[in-house]
N, C-alpha and C positions, 0 to 999 in steps of 0.2 A: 504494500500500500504506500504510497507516494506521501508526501510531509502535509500537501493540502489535502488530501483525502482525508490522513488518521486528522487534522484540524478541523474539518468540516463534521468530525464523527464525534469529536472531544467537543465542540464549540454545541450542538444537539442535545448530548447527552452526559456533560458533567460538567455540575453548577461553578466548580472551584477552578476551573478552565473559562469557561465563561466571563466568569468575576474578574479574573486574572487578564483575560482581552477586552473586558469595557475599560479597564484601568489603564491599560494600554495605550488603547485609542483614546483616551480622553487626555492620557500626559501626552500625546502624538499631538492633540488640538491644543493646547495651551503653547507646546514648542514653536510649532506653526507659525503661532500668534504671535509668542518675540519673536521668532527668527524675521517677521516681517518687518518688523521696527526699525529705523534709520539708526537710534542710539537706545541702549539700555541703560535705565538707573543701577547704581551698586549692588540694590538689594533684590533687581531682576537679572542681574547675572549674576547672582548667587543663586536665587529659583529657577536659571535655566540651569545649571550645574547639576543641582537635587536633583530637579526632573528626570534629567538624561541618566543620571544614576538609578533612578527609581525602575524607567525604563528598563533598561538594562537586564538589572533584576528581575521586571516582571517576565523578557525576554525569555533570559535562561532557564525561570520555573515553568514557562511553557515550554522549552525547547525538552527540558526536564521529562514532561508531563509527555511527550509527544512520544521520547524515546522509551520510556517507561510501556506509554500503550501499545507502540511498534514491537519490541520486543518483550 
């Protein structure tokens, strides 16, 4: 099974995979938002830092999560 298939099967069928990609795409929409910005204040290039860290994170518990169901 291909990485978007078992996602398609995981995103269906298990809430903690689910939860795990709304979080995802919602720090994906906030980054979005500064990255469009001409200049950031201090304390938003501190909250894009966390972000892309949280990201990351959430990343690899799904990446986790996929190789776990795959195999």
């Amino acid at each position: 099974m291909e990485t978007r298939d078992i996602s398609q099967v995981l995103l269906e069928q298990n809430a903690e995979y689910r939860s795990l990609y709304e979080q995802h795409r919602s720090l994906e929409g906030r980054l979005e938002e500064l990255s469009s910005r001409l200049y950031l204040s201090d304390s938003e290039k501190v909250e894009e830092v966390t972000l892309k860290k949280k990201k990351l994170a959430l990343k690899d518990k799904m990446q986790a999560m996929r190789n776990q169901h795959h195999g």
